[in-house]
PDB file of N, CA, C, O and CB in Angstrom:
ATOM      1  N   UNK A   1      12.920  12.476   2.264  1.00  0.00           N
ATOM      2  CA  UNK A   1      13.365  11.422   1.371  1.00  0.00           C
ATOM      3  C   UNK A   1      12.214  10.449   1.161  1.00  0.00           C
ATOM      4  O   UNK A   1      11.785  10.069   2.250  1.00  0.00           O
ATOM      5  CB  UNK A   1      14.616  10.696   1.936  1.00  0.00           C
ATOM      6  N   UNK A   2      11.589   9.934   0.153  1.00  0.00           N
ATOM      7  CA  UNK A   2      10.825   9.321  -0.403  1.00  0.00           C
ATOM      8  C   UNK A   2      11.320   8.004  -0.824  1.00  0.00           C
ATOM      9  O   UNK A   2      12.544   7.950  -0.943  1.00  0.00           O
ATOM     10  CB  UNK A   2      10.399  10.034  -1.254  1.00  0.00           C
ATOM     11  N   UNK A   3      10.813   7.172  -1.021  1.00  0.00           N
ATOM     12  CA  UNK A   3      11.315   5.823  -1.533  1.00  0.00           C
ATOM     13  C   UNK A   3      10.127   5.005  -2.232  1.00  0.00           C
ATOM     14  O   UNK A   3       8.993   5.383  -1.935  1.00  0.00           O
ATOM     15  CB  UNK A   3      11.938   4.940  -0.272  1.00  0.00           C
ATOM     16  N   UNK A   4      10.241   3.976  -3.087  1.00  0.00           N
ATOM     17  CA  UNK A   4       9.531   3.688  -4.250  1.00  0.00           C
ATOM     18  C   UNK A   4       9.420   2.520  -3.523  1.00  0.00           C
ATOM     19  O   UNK A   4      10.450   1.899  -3.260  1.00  0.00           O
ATOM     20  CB  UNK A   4      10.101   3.780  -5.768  1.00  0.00           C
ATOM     21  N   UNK A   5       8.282   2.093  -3.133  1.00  0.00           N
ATOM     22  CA  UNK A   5       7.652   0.387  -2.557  1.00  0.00           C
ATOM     23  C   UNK A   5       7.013  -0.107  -3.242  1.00  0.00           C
ATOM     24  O   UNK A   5       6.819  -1.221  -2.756  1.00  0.00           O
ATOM     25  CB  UNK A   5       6.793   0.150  -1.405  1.00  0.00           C
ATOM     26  N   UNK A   6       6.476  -0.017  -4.179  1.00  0.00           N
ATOM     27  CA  UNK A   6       5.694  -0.502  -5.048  1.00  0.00           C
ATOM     28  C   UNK A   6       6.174  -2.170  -5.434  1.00  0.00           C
ATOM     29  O   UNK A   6       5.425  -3.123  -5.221  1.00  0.00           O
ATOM     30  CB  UNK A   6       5.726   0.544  -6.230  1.00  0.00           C
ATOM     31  N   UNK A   7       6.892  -2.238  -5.745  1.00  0.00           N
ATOM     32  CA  UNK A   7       7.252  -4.041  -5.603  1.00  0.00           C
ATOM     33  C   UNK A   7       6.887  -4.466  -4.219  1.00  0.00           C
ATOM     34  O   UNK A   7       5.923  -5.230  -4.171  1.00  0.00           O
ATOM     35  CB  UNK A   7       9.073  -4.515  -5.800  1.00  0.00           C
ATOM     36  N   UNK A   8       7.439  -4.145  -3.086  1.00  0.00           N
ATOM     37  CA  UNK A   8       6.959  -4.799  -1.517  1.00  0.00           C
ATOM     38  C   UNK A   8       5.393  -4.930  -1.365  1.00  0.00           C
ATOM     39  O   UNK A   8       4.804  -5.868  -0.827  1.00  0.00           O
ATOM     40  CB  UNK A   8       7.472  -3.709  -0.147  1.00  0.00           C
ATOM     41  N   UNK A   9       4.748  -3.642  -2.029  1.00  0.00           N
ATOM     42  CA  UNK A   9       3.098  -3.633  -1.923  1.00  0.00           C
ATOM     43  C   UNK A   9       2.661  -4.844  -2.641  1.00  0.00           C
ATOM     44  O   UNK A   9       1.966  -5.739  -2.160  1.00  0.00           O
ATOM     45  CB  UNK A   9       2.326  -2.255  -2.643  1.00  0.00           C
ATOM     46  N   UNK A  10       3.267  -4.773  -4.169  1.00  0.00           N
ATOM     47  CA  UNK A  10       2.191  -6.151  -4.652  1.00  0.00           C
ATOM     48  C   UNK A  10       2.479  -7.281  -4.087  1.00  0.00           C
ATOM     49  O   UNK A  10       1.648  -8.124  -3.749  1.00  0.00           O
ATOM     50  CB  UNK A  10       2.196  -6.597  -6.171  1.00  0.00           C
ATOM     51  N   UNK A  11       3.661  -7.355  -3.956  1.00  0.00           N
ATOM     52  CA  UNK A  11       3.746  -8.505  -3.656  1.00  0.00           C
ATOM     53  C   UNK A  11       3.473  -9.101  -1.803  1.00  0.00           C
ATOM     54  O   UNK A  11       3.551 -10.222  -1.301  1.00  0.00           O
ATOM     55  CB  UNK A  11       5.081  -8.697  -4.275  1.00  0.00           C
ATOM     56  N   UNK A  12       3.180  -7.909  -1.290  1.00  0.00           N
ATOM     57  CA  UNK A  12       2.372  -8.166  -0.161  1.00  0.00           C
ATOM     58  C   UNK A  12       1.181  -8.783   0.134  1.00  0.00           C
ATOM     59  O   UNK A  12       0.795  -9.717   0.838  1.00  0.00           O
ATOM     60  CB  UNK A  12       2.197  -7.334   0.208  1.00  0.00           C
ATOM     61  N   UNK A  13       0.526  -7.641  -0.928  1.00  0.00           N
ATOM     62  CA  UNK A  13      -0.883  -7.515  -1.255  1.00  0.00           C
ATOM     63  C   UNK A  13      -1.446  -9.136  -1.809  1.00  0.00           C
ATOM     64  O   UNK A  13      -2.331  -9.984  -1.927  1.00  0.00           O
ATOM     65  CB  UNK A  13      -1.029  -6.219  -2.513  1.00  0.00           C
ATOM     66  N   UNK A  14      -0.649  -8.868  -1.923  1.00  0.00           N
ATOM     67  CA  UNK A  14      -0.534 -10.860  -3.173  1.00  0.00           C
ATOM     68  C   UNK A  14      -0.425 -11.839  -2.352  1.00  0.00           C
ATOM     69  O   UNK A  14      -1.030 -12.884  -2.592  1.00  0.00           O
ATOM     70  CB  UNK A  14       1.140 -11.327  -4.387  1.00  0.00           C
ATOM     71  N   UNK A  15       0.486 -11.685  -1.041  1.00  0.00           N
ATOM     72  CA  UNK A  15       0.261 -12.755  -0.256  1.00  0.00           C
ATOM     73  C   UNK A  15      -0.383 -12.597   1.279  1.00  0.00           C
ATOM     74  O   UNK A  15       0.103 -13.042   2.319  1.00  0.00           O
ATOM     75  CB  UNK A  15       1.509 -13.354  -0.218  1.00  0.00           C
ATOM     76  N   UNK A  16      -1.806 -11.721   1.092  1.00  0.00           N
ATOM     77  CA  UNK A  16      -2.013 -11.508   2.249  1.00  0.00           C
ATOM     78  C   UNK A  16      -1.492 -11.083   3.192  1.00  0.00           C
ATOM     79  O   UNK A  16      -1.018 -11.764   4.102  1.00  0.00           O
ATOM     80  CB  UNK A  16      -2.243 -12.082   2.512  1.00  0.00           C
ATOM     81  N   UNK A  17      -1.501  -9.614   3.103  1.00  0.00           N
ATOM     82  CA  UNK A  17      -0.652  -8.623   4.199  1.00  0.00           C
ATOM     83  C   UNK A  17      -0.482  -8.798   5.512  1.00  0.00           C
ATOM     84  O   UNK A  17      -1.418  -8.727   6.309  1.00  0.00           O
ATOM     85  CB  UNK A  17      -1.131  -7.425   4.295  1.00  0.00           C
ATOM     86  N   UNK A  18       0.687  -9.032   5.830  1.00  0.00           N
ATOM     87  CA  UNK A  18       0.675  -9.685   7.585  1.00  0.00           C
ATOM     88  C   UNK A  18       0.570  -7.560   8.206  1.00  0.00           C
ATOM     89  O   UNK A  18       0.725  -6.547   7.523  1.00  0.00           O
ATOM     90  CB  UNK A  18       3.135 -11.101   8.301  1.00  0.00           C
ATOM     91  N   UNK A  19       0.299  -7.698   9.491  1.00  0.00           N
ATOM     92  CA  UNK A  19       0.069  -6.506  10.453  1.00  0.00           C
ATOM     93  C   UNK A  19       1.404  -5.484  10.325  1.00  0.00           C
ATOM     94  O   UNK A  19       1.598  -4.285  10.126  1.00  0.00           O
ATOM     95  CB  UNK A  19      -0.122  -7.112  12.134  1.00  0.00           C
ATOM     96  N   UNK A  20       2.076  -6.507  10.523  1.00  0.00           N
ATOM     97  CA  UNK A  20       3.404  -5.427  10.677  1.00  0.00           C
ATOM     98  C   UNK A  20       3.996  -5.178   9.350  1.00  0.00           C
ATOM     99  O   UNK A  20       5.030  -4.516   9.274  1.00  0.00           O
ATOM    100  CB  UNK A  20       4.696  -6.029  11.662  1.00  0.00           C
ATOM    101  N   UNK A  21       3.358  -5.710   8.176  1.00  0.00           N
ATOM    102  CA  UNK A  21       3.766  -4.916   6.741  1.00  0.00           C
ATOM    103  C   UNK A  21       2.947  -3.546   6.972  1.00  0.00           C
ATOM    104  O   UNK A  21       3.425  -2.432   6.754  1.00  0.00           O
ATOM    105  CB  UNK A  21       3.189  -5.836   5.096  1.00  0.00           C
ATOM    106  N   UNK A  22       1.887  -3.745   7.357  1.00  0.00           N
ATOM    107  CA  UNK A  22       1.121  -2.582   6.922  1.00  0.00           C
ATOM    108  C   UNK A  22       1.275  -1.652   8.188  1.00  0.00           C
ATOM    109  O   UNK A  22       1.224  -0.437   7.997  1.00  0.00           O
ATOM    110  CB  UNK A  22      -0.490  -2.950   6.510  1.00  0.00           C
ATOM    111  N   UNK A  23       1.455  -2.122   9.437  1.00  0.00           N
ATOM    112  CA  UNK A  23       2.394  -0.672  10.408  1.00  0.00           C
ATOM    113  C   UNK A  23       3.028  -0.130   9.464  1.00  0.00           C
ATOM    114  O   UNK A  23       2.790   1.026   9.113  1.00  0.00           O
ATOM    115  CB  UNK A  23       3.689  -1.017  11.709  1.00  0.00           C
ATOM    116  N   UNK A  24       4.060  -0.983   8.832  1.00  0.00           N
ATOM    117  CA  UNK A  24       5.375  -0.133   8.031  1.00  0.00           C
ATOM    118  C   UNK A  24       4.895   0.590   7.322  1.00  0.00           C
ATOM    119  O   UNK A  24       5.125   1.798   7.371  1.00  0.00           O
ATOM    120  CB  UNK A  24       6.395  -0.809   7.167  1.00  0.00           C
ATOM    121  N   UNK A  25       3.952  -0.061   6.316  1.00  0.00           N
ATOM    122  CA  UNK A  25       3.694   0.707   5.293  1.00  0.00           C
ATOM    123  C   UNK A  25       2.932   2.435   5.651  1.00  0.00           C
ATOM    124  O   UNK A  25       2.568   3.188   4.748  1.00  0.00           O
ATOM    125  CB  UNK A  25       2.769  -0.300   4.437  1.00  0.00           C
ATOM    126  N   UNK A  26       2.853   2.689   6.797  1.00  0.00           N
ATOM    127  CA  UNK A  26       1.290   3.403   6.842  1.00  0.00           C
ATOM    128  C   UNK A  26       2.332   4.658   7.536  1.00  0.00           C
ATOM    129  O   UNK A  26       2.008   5.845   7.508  1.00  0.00           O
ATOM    130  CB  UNK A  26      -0.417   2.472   8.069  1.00  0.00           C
ATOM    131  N   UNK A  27       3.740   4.113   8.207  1.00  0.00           N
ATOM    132  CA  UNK A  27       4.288   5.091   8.585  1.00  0.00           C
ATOM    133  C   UNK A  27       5.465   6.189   7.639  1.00  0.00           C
ATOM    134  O   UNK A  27       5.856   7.319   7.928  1.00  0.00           O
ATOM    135  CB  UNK A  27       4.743   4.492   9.631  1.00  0.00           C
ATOM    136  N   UNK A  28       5.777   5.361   6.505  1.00  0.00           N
ATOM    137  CA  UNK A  28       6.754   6.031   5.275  1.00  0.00           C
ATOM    138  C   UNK A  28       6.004   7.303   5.037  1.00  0.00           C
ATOM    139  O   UNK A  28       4.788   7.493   5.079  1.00  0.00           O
ATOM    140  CB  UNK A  28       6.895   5.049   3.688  1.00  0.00           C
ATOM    141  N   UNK A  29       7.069   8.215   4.753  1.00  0.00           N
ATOM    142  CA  UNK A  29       6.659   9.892   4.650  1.00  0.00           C
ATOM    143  C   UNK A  29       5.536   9.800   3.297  1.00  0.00           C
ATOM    144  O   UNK A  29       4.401  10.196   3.032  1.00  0.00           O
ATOM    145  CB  UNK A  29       8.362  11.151   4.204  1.00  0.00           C
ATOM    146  N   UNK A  30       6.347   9.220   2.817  1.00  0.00           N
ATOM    147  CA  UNK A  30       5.151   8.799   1.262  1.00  0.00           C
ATOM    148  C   UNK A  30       5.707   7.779   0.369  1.00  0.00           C
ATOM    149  O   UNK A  30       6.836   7.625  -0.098  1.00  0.00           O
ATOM    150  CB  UNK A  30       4.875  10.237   0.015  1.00  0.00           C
ATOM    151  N   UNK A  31       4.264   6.917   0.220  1.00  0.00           N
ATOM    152  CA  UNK A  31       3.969   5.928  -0.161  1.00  0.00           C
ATOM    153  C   UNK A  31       3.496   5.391  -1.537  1.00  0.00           C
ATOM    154  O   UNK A  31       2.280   5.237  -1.652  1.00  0.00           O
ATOM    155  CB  UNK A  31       3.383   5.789   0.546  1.00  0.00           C
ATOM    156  N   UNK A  32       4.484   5.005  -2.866  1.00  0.00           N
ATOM    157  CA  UNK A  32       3.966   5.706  -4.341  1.00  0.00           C
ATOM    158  C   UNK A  32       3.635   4.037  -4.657  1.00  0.00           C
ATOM    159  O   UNK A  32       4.400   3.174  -4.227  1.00  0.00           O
ATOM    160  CB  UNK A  32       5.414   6.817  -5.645  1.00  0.00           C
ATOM    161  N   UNK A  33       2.609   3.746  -5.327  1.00  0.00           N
ATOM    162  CA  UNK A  33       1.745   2.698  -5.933  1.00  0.00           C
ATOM    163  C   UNK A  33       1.985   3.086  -7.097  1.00  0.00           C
ATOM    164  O   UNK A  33       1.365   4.058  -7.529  1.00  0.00           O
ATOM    165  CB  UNK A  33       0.277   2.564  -5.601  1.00  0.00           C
ATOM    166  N   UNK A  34       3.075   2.335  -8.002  1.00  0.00           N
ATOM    167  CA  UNK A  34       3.261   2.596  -9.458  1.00  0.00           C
ATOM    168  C   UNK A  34       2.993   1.193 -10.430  1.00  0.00           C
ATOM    169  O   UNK A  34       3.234  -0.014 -10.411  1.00  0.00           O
ATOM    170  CB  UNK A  34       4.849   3.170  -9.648  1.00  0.00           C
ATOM    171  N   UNK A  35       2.391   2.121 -11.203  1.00  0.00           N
ATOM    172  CA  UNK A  35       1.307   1.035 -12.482  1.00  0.00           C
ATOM    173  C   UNK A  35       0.188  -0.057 -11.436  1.00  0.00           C
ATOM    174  O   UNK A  35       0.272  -1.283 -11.376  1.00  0.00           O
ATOM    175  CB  UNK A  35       2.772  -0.485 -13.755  1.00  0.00           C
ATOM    176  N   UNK A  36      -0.903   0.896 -10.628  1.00  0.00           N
ATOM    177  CA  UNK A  36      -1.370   0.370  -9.916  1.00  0.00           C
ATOM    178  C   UNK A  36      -2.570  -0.468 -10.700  1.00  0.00           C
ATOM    179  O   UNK A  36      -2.917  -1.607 -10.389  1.00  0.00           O
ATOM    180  CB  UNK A  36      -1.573   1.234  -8.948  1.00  0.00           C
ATOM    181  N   UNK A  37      -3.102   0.277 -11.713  1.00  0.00           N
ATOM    182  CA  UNK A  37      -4.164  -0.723 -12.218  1.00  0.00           C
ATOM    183  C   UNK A  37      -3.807  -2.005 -13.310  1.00  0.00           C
ATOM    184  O   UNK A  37      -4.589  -2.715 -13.942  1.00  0.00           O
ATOM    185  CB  UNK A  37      -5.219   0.183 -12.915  1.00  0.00           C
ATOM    186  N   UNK A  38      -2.506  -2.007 -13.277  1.00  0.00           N
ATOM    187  CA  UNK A  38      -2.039  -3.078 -14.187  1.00  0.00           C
ATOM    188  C   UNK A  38      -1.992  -4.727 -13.353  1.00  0.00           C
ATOM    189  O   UNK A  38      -1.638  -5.712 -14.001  1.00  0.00           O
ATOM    190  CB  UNK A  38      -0.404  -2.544 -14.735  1.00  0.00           C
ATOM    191  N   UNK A  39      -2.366  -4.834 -11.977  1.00  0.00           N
ATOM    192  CA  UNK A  39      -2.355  -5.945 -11.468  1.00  0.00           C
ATOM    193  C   UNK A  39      -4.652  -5.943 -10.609  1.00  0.00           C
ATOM    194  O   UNK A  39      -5.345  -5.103 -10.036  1.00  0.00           O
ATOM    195  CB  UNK A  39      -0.551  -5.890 -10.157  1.00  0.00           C
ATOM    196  N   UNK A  40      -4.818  -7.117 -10.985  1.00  0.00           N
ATOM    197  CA  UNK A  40      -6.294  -7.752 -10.365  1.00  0.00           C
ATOM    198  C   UNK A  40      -6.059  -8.070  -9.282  1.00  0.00           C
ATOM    199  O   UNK A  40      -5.078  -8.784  -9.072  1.00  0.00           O
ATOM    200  CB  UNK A  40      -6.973  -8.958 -10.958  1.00  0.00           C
ATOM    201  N   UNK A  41      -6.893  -7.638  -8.224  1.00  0.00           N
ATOM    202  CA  UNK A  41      -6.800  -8.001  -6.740  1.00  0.00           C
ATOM    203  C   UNK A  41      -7.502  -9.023  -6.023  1.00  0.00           C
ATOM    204  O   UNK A  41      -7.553  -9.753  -7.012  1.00  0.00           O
ATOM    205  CB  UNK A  41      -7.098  -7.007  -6.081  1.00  0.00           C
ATOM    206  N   UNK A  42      -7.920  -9.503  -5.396  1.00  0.00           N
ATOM    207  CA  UNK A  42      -8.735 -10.709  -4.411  1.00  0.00           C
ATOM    208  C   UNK A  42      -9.799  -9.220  -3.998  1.00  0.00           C
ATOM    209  O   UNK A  42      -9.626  -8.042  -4.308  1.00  0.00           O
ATOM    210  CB  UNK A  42      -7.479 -11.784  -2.621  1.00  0.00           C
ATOM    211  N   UNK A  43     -10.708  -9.756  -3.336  1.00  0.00           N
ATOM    212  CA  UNK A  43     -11.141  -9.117  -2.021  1.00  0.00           C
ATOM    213  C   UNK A  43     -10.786  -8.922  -1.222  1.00  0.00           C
ATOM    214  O   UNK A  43     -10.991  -7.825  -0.702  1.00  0.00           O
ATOM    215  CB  UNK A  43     -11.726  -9.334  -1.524  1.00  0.00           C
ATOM    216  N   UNK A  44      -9.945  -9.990  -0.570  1.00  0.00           N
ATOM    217  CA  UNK A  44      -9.307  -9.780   0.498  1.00  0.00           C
ATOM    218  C   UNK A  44      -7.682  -8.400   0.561  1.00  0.00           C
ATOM    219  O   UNK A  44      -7.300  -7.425   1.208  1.00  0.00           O
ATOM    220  CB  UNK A  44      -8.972 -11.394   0.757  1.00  0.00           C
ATOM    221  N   UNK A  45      -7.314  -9.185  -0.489  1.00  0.00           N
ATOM    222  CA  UNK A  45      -5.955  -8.275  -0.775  1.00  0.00           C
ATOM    223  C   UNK A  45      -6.619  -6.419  -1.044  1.00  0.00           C
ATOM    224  O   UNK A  45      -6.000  -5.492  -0.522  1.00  0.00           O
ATOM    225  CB  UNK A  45      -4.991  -9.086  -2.616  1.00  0.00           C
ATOM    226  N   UNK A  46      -7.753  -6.180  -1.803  1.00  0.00           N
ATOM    227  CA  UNK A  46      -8.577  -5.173  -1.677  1.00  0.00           C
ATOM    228  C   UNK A  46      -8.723  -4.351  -0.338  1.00  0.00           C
ATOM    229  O   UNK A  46      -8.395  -3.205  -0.028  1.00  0.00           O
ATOM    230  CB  UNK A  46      -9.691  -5.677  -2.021  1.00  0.00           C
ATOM    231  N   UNK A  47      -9.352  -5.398   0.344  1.00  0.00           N
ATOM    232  CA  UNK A  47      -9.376  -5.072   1.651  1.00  0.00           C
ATOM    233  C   UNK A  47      -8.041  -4.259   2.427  1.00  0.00           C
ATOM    234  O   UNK A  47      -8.002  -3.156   2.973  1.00  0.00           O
ATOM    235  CB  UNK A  47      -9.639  -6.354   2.238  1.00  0.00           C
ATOM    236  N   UNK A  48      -7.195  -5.096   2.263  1.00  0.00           N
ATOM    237  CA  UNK A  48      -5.246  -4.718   3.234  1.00  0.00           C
ATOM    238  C   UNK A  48      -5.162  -3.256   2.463  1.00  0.00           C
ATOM    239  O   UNK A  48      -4.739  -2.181   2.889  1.00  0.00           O
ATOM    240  CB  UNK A  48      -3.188  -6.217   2.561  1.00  0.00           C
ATOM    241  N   UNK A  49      -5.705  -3.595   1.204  1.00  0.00           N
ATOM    242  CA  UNK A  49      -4.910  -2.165   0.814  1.00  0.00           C
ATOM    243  C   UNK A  49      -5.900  -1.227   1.012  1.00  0.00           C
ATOM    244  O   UNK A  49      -5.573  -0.119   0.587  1.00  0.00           O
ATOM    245  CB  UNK A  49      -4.302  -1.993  -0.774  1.00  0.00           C
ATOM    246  N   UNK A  50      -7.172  -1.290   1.590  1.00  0.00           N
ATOM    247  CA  UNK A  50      -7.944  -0.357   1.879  1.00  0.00           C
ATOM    248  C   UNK A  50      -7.105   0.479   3.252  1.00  0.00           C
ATOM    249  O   UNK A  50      -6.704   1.601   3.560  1.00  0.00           O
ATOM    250  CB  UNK A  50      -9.443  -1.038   2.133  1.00  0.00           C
ATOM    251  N   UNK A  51      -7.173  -0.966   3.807  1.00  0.00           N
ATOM    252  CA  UNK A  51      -6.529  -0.334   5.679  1.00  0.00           C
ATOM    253  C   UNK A  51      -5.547  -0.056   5.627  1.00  0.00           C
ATOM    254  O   UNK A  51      -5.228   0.425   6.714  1.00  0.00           O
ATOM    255  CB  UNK A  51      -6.373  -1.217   7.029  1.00  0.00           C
ATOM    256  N   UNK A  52      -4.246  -0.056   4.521  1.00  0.00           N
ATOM    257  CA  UNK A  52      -3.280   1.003   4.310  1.00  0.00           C
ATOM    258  C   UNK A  52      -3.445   2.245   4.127  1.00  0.00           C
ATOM    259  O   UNK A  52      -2.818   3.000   4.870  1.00  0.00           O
ATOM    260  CB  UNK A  52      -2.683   0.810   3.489  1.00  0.00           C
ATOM    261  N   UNK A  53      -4.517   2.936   2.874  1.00  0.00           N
ATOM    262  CA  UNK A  53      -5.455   3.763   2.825  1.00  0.00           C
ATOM    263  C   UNK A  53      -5.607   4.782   4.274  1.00  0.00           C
ATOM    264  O   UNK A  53      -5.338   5.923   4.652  1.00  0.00           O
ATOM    265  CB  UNK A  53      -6.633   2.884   2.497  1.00  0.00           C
ATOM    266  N   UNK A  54      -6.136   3.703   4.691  1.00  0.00           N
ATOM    267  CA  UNK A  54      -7.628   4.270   5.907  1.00  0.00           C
ATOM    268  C   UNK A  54      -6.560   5.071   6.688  1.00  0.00           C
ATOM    269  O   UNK A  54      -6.625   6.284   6.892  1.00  0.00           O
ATOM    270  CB  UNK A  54      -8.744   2.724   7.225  1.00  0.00           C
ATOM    271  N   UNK A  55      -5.352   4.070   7.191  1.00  0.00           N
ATOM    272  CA  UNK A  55      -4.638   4.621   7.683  1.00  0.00           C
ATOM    273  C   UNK A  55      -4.086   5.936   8.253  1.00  0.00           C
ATOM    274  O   UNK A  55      -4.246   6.652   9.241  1.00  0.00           O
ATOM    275  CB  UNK A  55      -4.337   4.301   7.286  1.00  0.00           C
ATOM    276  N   UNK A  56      -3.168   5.881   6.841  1.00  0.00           N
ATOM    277  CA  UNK A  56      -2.090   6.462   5.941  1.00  0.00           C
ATOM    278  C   UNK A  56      -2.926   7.896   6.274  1.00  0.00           C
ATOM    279  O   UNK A  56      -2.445   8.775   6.988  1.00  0.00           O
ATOM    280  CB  UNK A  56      -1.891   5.787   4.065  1.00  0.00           C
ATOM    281  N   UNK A  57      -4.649   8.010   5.450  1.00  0.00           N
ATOM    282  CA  UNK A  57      -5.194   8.913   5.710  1.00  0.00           C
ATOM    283  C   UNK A  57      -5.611   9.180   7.001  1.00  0.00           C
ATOM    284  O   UNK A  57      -6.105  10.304   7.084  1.00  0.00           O
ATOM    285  CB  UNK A  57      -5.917   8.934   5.026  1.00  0.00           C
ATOM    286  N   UNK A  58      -5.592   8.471   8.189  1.00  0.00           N
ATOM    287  CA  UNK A  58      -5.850   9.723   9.253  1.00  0.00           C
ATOM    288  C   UNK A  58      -4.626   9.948   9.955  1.00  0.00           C
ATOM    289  O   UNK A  58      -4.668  10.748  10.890  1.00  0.00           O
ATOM    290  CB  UNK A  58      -7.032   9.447  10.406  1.00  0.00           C
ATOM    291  N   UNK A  59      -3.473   9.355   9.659  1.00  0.00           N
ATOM    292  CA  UNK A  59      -1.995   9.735   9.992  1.00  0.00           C
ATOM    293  C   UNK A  59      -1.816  10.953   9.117  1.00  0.00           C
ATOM    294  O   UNK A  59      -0.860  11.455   9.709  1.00  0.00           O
ATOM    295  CB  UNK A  59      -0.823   8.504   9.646  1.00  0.00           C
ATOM    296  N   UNK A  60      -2.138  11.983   7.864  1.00  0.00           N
ATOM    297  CA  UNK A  60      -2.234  12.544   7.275  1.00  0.00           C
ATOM    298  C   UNK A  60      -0.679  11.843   6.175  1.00  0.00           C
ATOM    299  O   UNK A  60       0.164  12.722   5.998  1.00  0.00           O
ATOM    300  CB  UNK A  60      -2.529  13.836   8.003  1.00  0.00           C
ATOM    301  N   UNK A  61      -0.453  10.969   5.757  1.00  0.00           N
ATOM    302  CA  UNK A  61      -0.056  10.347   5.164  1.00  0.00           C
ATOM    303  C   UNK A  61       0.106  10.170   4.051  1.00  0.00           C
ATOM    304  O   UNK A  61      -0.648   9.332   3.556  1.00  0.00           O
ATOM    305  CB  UNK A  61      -0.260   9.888   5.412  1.00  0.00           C
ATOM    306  N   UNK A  62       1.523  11.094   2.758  1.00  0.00           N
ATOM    307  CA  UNK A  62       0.803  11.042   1.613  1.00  0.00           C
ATOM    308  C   UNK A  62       1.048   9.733   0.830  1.00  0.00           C
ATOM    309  O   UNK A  62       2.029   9.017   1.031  1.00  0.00           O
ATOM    310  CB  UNK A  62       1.110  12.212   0.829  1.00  0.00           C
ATOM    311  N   UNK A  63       0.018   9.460  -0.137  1.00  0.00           N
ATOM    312  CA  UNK A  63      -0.109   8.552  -1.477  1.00  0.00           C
ATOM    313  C   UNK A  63       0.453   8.779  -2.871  1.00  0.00           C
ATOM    314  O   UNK A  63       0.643   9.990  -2.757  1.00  0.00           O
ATOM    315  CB  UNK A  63      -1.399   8.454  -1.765  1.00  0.00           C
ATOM    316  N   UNK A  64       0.832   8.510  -4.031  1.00  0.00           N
ATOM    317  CA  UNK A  64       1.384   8.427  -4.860  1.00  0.00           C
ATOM    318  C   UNK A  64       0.923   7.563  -5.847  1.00  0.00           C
ATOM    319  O   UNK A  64       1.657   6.618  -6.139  1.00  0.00           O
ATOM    320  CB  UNK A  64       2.317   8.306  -4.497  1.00  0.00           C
ATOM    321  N   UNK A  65      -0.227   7.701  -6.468  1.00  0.00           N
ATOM    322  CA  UNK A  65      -0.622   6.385  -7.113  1.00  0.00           C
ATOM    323  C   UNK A  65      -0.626   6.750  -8.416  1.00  0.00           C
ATOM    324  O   UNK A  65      -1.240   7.791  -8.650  1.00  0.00           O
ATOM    325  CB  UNK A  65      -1.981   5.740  -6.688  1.00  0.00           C
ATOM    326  N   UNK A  66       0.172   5.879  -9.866  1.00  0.00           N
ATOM    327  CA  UNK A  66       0.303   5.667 -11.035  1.00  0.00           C
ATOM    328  C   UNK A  66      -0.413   4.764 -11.598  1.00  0.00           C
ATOM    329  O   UNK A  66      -0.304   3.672 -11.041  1.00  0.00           O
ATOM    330  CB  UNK A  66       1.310   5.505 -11.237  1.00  0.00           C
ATOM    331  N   UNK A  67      -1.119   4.787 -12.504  1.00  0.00           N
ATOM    332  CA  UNK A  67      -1.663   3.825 -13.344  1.00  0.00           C
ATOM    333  C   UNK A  67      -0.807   3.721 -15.039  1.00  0.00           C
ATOM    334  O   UNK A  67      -1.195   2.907 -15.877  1.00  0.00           O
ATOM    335  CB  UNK A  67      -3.335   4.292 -13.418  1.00  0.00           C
TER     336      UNK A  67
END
């Protein structure tokens, strides 16, 4: 079962991802980023969503990303 986070991400991402968003996030079977290039990021917020990424990928973790 899959589930659509994409609202929880930006608006994470948006307020500086606390630790235990991104545990959560990194453990969901899969993780879909929809209309991802339609929002501008910080650096920092760049960053969180890298180490979701980094994660996700050595948990073998899949992604879902829409533009």
């Amino acid at each position: 079962m899959s589930r659509s986070l994409h609202p929880a991400v930006i608006e994470a991402v948006q307020r500086q991802v606390p630790f235990r968003l991104i545990e959560k996030l990194t453990r969901v079977q899969l993780l879909i980023l929809d209309d991802f290039e339609t929002h501008s990021l910080t650096d920092q917020q760049r960053f969180h969503l890298f180490e979701i990424g980094d994660e996700r990928y050595q948990k073998r973790r899949a992604i879902l990303i829409t533009a």
